[in-house]
TITORFI-910130 format. One record per residue: residue in one letter; x, y, z of N, C-alpha, C, O in turn. Coordinates in steps of 0.02 Angstrom, whole numbers, padded with zeros to 5 digits, always signed. Layout:
AXYZXYZXYZXYZ/...
! end
This chain:
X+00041-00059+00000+00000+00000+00000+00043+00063+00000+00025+00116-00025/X+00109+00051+00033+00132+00128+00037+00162+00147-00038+00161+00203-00063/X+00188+00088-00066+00219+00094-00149+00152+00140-00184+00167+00194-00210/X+00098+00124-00183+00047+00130-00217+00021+00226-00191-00014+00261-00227/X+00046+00247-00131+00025+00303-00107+00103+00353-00132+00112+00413-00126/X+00142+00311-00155+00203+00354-00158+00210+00373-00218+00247+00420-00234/X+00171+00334-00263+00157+00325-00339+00110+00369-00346+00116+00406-00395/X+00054+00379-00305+00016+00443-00328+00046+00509-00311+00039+00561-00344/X+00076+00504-00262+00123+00566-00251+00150+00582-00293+00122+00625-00326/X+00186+00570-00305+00248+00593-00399+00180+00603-00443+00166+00660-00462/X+00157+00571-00452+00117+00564-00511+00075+00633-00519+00069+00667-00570/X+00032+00649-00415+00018+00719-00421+00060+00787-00433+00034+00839-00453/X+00141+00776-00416+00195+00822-00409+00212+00829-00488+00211+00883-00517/X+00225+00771-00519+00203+00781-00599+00173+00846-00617+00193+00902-00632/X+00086+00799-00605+00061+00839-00635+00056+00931-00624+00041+00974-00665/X+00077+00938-00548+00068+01001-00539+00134+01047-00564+00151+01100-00537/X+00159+01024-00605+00234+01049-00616+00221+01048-00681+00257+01093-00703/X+00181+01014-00744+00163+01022-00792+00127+01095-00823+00076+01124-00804/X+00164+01108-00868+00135+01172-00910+00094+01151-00944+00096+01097-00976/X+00049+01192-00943-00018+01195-01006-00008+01223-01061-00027+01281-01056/X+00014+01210-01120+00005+01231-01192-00054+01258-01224-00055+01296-01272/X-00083+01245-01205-00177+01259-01235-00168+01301-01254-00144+01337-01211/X-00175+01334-01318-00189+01383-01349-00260+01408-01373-00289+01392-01425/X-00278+01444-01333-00349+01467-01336-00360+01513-01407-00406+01503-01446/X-00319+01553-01413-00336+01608-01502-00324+01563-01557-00313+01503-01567/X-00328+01601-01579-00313+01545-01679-00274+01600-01698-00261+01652-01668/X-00257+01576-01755-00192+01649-01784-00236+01694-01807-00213+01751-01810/X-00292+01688-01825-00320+01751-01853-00329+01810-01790-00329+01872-01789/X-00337+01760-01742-00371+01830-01680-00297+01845-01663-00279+01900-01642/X-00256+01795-01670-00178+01824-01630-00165+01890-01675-00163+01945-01648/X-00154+01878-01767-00140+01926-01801-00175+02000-01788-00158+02059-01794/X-00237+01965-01766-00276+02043-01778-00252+02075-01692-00220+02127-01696/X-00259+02060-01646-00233+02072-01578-00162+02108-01594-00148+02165-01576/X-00110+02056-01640-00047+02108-01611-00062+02163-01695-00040+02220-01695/X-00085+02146-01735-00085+02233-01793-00112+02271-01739-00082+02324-01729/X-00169+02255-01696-00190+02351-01676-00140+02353-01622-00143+02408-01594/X-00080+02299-01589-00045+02332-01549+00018+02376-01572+00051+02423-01549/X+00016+02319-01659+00063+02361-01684+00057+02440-01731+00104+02479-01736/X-00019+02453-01766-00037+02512-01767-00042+02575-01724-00039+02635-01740/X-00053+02542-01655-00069+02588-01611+00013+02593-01581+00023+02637-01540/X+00052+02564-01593+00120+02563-01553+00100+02582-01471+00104+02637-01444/X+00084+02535-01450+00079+02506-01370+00087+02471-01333+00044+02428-01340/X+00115+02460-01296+00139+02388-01247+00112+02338-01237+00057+02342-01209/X+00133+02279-01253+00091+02228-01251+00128+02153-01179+00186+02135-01168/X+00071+02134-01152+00111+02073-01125+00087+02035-01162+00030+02042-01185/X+00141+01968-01180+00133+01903-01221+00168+01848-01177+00226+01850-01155/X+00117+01793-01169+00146+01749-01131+00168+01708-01168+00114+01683-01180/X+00213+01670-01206+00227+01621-01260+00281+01560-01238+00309+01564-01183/X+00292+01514-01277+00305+01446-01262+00377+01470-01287+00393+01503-01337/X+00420+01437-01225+00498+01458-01234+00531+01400-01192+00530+01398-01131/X+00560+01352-01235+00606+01281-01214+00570+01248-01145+00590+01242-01087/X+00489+01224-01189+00452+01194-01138+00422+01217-01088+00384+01184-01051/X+00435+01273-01082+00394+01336-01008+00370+01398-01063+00381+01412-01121/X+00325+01430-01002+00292+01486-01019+00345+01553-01001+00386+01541-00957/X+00346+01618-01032+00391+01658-01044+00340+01696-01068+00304+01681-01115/X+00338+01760-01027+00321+01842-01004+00367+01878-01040+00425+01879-01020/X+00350+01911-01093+00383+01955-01122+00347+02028-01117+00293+02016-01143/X+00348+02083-01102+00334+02156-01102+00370+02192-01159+00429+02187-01173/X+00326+02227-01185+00354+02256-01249+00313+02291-01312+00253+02279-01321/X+00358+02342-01360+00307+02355-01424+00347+02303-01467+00402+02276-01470/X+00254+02306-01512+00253+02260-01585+00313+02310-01634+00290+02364-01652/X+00365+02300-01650+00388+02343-01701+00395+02294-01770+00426+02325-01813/X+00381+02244-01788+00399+02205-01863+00351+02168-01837+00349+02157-01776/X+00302+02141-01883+00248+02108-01892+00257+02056-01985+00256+02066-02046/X+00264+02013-01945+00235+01952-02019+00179+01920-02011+00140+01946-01972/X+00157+01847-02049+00139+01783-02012+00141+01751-02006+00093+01714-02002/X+00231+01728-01998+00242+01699-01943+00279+01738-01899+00241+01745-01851/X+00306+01752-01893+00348+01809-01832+00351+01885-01828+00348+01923-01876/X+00358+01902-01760+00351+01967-01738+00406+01980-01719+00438+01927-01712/X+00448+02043-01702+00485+02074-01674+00472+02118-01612+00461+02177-01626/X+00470+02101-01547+00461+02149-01499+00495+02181-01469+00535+02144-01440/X+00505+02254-01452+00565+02293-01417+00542+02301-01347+00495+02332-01322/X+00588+02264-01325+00578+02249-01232+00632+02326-01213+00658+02371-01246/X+00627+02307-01146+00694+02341-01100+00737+02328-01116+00772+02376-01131/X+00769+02263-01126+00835+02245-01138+00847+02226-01215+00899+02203-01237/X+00804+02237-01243+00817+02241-01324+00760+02207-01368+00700+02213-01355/X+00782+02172-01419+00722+02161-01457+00711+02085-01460+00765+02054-01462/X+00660+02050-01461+00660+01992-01458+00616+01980-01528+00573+02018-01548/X+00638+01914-01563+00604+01881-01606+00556+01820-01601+00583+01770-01578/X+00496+01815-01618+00450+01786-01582+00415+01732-01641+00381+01763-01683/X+00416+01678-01647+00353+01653-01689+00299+01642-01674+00287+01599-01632/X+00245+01682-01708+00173+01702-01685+00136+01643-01668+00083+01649-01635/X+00164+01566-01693+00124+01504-01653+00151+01495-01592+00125+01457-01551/X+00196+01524-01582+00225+01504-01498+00195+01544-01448+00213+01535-01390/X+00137+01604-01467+00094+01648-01430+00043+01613-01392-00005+01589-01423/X+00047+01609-01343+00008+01593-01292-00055+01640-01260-00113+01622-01249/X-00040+01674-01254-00074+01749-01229-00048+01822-01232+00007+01842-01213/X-00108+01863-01265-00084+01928-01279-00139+01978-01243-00197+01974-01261/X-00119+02026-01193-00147+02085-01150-00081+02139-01172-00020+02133-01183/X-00141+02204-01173-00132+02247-01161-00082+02272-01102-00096+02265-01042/X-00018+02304-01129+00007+02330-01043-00025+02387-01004-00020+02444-01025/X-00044+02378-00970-00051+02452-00921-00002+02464-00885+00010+02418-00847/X+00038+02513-00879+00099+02544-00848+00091+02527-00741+00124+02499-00697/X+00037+02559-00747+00000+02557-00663-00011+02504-00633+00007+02496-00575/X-00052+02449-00675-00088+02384-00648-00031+02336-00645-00020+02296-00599/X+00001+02344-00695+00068+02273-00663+00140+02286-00632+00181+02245-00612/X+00145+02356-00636+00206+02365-00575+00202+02369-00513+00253+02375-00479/
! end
């Protein structure tokens, strides 16, 4: 019995250590989400898939394709492929510092 309780243990520690991929947008809503971030030149957070984990990037849209974006962070510019987008919000300056 205890093999069998030690086995659900890992198995729950697993699972709670597992990232979710789910991609809720389709590329059309992703494309249209980052053009008005990139028309409007405004900060965007994007949560996207980076060597198996999720990765918070802050930043403007400055180069737009479809497949990849260019975003200018703080520390410089990052290159992004628009299927590796996970989630895209609006930054507000106030609400997340």
């Amino acid at each position: 019995m205890g093999f069998y309780l030690s086995e659900h243990t890992s198995s729950l520690s697993e699972e709670k250590n597992r990232v979710d991929f789910s991609i809720d947008l389709d590329p059309v809503e992703k494309l249209h989400l980052l053009s008005q971030l990139y028309i409007s030149q405004l900060k965007g957070l994007f949560v996207v898939k980076e060597k198996r984990q999720k990765a918070t990037i802050i930043g403007e849209v400055r180069e737009l394709s479809h497949q990849t974006l260019s975003i200018r962070t703080n520390e410089g510019y990052r290159l992004i492929e628009v299927a590796d987008i996970l989630e895209i919000r609006l930054w507000e300056e106030g609400v997340y510092d």
